[in-house]
N, C-alpha and C positions, 0 to 999 in steps of 0.2 A: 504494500500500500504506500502509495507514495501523496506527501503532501504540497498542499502550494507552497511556492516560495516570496520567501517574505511575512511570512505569517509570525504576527507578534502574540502571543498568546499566556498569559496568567490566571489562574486557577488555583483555591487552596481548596477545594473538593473539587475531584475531575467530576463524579459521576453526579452530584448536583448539577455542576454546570452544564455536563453533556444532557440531561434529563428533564427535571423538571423547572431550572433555571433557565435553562434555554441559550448560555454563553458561548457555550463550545455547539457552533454549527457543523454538522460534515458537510454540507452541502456548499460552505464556503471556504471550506479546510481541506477536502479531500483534492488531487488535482483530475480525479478520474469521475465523472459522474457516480459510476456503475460503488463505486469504493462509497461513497454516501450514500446510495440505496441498502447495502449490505450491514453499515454501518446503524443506519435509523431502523433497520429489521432487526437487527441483533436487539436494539436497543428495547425493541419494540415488545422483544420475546421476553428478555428480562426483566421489562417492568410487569409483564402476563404472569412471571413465574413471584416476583414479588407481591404481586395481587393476591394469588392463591398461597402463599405462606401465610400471610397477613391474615386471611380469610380464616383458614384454620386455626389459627391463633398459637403459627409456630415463631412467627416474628409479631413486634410490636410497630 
């Protein structure tokens, strides 16, 4: 996966920022389209799997 160049980028939570902060875009970071589709799926799986922990009341 390769990223844009030039990208200035700070974060002291990556996955707040990649998530529900919305900081960290792939779609402006990735240099490949296809690498920010794959990106925001993955992302998209995790927060499904974070749902259903949550749900069962194995995370708070």
């Amino acid at each position: 996966m390769e990223l844009k160049k030039g990208l200035e980028v700070s974060t002291d939570d990556f996955w707040y920022d990649l998530t529900y902060g919305g900081y960290l875009k792939p779609e402006e970071m990735c240099a490949n389209p296809r690498d920010a589709e794959r990106v925001n799926a993955a992302i998209a799986l995790l927060q499904e799997f974070q749902q259903a922990c949550e749900k069962e009341g194995l995370i708070q």
